[in-house]
N, C-alpha and C positions, 0 to 999 in steps of 0.2 A: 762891569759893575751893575747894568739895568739886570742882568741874570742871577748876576751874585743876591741884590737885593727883594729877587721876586723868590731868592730857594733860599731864606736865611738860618738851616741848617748847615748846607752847602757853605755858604760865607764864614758862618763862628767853627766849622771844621777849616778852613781856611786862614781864618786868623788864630785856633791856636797852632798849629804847625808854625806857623811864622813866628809869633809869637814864644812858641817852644823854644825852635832851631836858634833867634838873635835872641832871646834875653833881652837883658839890660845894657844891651851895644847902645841901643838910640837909634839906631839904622838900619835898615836889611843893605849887608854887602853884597859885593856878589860870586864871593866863595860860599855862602849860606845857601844861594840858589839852589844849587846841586842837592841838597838835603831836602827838599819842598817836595816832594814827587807828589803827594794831593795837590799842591798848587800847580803842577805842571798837568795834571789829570785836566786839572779846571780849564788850561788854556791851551791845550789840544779839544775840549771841549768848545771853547770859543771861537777858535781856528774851522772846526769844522763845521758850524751852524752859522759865522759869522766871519765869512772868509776875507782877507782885504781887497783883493779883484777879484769879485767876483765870475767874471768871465779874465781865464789866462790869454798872454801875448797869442795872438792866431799864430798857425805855423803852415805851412805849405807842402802838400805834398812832393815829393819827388819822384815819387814811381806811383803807376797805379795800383792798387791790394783791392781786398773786398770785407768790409765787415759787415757779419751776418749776411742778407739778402741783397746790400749796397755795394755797388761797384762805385769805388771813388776812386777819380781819376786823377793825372799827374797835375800840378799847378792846383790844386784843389784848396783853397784855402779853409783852415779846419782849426775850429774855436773848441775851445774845450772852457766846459760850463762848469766851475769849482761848487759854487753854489749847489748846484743839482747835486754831483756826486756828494756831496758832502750829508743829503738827505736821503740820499737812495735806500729804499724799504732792502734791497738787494741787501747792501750791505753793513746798514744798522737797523738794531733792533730799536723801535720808537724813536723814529730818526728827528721828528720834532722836539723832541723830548730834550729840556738840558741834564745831563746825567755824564757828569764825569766820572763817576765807577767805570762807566762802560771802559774804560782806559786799563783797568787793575789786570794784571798778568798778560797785557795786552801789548806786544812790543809796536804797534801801527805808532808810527811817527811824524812828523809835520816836515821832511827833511826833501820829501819828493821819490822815495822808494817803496811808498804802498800806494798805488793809484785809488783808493778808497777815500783817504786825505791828503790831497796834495795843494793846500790854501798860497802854496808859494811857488808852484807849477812843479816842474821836473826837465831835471836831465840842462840840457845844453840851455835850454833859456831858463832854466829856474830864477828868482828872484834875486837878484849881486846886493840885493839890500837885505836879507832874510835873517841874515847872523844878527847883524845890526838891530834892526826892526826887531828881533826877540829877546835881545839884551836889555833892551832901554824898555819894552813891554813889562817884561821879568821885576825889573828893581822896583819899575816905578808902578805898577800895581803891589807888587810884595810892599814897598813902603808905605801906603795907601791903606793896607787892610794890616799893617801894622802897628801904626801911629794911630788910626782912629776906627771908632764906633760908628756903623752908619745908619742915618736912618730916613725913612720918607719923610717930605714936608707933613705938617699937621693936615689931619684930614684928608689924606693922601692911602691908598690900600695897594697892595701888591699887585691886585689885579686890577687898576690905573694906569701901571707902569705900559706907557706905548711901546712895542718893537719895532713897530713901522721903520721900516728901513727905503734909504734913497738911494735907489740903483741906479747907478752912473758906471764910470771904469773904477772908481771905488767905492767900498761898499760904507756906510755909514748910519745914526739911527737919523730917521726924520727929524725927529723932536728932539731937543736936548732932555737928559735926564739932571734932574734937578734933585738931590739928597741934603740931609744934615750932617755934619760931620760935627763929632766931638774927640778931645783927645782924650786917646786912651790912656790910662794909669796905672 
């Protein structure tokens, strides 16, 4: 939401899609999901700027390999930093940047088979809560930017909005964001 309301291009493309796809249901279901692909741009967009551990479960070497110029040896325990890759100039373009286009004809997916965005790790320890966790994301933002208008408190500018974030083993904003919401008609 803090990014939705700092790009509010981005958000009113976001709510009409939603607003398109349900109509006059009163609800975003979640067969409607699957039609949003902007709103899925948006939150493969959020996923990779704002990952939820930010550092993945550590894993353990079992043999030694060498990457690049480093010889890592066996028992080696070895973090992988979602965070970083997820800004890497490597492998986005304005990686600070919130820009979910960058998604468009773009098959990278949040599932743990493009190691460019992997916010829910990969392979044998991927996240057992991830289906989950993107289903209950999915409805209840899509319901969110369906039902209402948002807006800053009065006196309040897009560029106020704090990102500061609390790095812990999850990732979260410092500050609470504080918005208006009115219902939409």
């Amino acid at each position: 939401m803090a990014e939705l309301i700092r790009n509010p291009q981005i958000m009113k493309k976001a709510q009409n899609e939603v607003r398109s796809v349900v109509k006059n249901k009163g609800k975003v279901e979640e067969t409607d999901i699957q039609h949003l692909h902007y709103f899925k741009m948006i939150l493969k967009e959020t996923l990779r700027l704002y990952p939820p551990g930010p550092l993945l479960i550590p894993n353990e070497a079992k043999r030694g390999f060498k990457v690049d110029e480093y010889d890592i040896q066996p028992k080696t325990r070895i973090v992988i930093n979602a965070w970083a890759i997820g800004r890497e100039a490597t492998y986005w373009e304005k990686p600070e940047e919130f820009f979910p286009e960058r998604f468009i004809n773009n098959s990278i997916d949040t599932k743990g088979q493009d190691f460019q965005l992997i916010p829910f790790g990969s392979g044998r320890r991927m996240c057992s809560g991830m289906n989950m966790g993107m289903a209950f994301m999915e409805i209840a933002l899509a319901n969110l930017l369906y039902a209402f208008n948002w807006d800053l408190i009065q006196g309040m500018s897009k560029e106020d909005i704090d990102l500061e974030e609390f790095k812990g083993s999850t990732l979260k904003k410092k500050n609470p964001l504080i918005l208006m919401a009115s219902r939409h008609t």
